[in-house]
C-alpha positions, 0 to 999 in steps of 0.5 A: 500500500502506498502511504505518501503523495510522491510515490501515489503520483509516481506510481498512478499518474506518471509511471514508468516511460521514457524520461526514467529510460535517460535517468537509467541511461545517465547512472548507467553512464557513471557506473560505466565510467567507474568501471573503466576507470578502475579496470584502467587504474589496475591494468596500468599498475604492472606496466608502471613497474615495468617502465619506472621500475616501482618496488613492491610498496610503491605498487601497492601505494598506487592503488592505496592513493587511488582507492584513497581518493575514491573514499575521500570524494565518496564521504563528501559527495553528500555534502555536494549533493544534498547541498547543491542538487544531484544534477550540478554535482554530477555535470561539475564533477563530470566536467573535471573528472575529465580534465583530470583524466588527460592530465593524469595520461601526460604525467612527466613522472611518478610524483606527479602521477601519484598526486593527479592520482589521488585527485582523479580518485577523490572525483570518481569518487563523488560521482560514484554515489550519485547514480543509485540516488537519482535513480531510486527518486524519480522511480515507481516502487515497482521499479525502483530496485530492478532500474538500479540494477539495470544501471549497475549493469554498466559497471561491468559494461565499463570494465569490459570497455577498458580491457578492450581499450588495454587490448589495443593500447597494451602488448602484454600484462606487463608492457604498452602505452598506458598513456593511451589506456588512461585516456580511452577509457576516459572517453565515456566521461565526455558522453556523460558530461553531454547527456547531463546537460542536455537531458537530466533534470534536478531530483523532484525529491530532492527539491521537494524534501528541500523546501523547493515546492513549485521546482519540485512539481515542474520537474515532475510535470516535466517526467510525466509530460515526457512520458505521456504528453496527454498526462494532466498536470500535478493539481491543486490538491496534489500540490497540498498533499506533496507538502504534507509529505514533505513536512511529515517526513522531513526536517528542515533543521536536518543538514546533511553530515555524516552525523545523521547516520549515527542517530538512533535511527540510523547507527545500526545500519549505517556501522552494518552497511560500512563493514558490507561495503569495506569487505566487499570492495576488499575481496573484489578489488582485491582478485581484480588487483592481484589476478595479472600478477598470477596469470604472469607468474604462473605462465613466465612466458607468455609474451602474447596477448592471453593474460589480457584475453584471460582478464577478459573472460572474468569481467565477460563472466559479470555479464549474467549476474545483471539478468540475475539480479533482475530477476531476484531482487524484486522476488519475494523468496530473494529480495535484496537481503537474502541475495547477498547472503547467499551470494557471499556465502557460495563466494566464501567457499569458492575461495577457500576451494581455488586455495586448495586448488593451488592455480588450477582453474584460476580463470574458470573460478575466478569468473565465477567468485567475480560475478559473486561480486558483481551481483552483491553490488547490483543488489546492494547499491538500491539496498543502501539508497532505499534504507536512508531517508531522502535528505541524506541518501546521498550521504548515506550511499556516499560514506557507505561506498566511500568505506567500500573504497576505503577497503578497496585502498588496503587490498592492493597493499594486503594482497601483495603482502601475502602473495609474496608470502604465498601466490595464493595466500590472498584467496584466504583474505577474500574468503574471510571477507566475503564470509563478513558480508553474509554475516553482516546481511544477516544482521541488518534484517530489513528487506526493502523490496516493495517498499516506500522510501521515506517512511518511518515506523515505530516511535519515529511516526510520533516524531514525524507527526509531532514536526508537522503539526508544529510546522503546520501550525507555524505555517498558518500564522 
């Protein structure tokens, strides 16, 4: 049953058309971006060694600067976000992500790539958290979950994108121009900046939870015109209920800041969410970082182009996780919950079986424990956006993906730590973690499918009631 005036208009007067098909188009966009760009930044790292002869701490200080970054930009792209609107965050940032990217491809030396690094990191990193935002607020609730994924279905797109790009910029796993790599794969970034500008309008949800009554009903015109261009304008009547919505529900004296999520509201999910993401991020970036150093080391000599063909089938083995994401995350016997417990747990045991497997199948299993991975992240991406409120959504995904990063930071340093100790050490380290987000879905214990954002429960109703007949009382006076 649907309670509120923003979800009653999406769901029987505006649905579910065109405008939504470019909002999936655009985040697919940044999920694409963030996927080339990360396939990209681990691609180049074994060149680097190669061509400026970095010892095994610069290495993995390389992928610590970048993964740093992305954490950085993440915990304050809400601050950007909720502040000045997720459409003028996204253009801007678009905009100098890609300068970034062509004065990261012409660095002179190891100093100043280092330092581009870590600012190309901290702008991914604001980017990344925009997309399952603008997403899930201008969504049906039947919808919602399954347009997220389609969008997530564009990060493996992006990765796969890079291999292509490092097929005719790189000679080997070891040797190549990784010049040329860092600026193909940036070529999206200027896709995104155009449809952007040219086609996004401001979250109607955000305008509406920030006070902007009237921007928020033009834009929701605007969607629903451009779906049917018969559809009737938000009435009177509408227009009254929408602002009872926004008084009910959300406050004014609520600014977005990091604190929010460790209200009583919020503490729980927000410390379970930071873990999910941290190991996640650990184990996944983790066997993408380490993967063309086993291919190199268990085949010295190969010269020709297979390790990269190699890369490409694990990323080509994302692929399907999309459609099955798809399929379950709006199932009632799945969901979002049980989907990553499952995944994680089935992930966990892969691991500890290629350990014992000692390179046997390296590829084949490593496909399968990628697309593990990659069908977390499509599920938990709306999972972590439906569980906070409107007013700090982004902040709540930012901070969450920000730890993820954070995570993704420490993997290269880790991984290379134990791979020196043992080759297939690290698979360990992946286990454990991917055994951590079972866990930690477990605990959360809330399915979000099929339901309404923004409302509360318990006590919080109470509050919510309490503020808007204060409001309303100021209001009329």
């Amino acid at each position: 049953m649907i309670n509120n005036a923003y979800d009653s208009i999406f769901e029987n007067k505006i649905g579910f058309g065109r405008y939504q098909h470019i909002a999936i188009g655009i985040s697919g966009l940044i999920h694409f971006t963030d996927g080339s760009d990360i396939m990209a930044s681990s691609l180049i790292i074994p060149v680097l060694q190669t061509e400026w002869e970095l010892s095994t701490t610069l290495q993995g200080l390389m992928g610590f600067i970048f993964f740093g970054g992305i954490f950085a930009g993440s915990s304050i792209s809400g601050q950007f976000a909720d502040k000045y609107g997720r459409q003028k965050t996204l253009l801007y940032v678009a905009i100098a992500q890609a300068i970034a990217a062509i004065a990261l491809s012409l660095s002179p030396g190891i100093g100043t790539f280092a330092v581009l690094r870590g600012i190309f990191g901290i702008l991914v990193g604001i980017m990344i958290p925009l997309g399952p935002a603008l997403v899930s607020e201008i969504s049906s609730i039947s919808m919602r979950g399954k347009m997220t994924v389609i969008a997530n279905t564009f990060f493996t797109l992006g990765t796969l994108f890079s291999v292509f790009m490092a097929m005719i910029s790189l000679t080997t796993l070891k040797s190549g121009n990784w010049r040329l790599l860092i600026f193909l794969s940036s070529v999206p970034t200027y896709l995104l900046i155009w449809t952007t500008y040219k086609h996004l309008k401001e979250s109607p949800r955000f305008l509406i939870a920030n006070g902007h009554l009237d921007e928020g009903v033009d834009v929701l015109n605007h969607i629903g015109t451009t779906n049917n261009p018969s559809m009737e304008q938000i009435s009177e009547q509408e227009k009254e209920d929408l602002n009872k919505w926004r008084l009910e529900v959300f406050s004014q004296e609520v600014q977005p800041s990091v604190r929010v999520l460790f209200s009583p509201r919020n503490i729980r999910i927000t410390l379970l969410l930071w873990t999910i993401w941290t190991c996640l991020n650990y184990f996944f970036y983790g066997i993408t970082f380490i993967l063309p150093y086993m291919l190199t080391d268990l085949n010295p000599g190969n010269v020709q182009k297979k390790g990269i063909v190699d890369v490409m089938i694990t990323v080509l083995a994302q692929l399907p996780s999309c459609v099955v994401a798809y399929f379950l995350i709006e199932k009632e016997f799945a969901g979002r919950r049980k989907t990553i417990i499952c995944a994680n747990l089935l992930g966990a045991l892969l691991y500890i079986f290629m350990y014992s497997q000692q390179g046997d199948g390296l590829v084949t299993f490593t496909s399968v424990v990628k697309f593990m991975g990659q069908l977390t992240f499509n599920i938990l991406f709306p999972y972590t956006a439906e569980l906070y409120l409107t007013t700090v959504r982004v902040v709540g995904i930012g901070w969450s993906n920000g730890f993820g990063k954070f995570g993704a930071s420490l993997s290269p340093s880790i991984s290379l730590g134990l791979y020196k100790v043992n080759m297939f050490l690290p698979l360990l380290s992946y286990a454990f973690a991917s055994g951590v987000v079972a866990v930690c879905a477990y605990f959360i214990q809330q399915e979000t499918r099929g339901k309404v954002l923004d409302t509360t429960e318990g006590t919080q109703d109470q509050e919510m009631t309490d503020r808007y007949n204060i409001l309303r009382d100021e209001e009329k006076r």
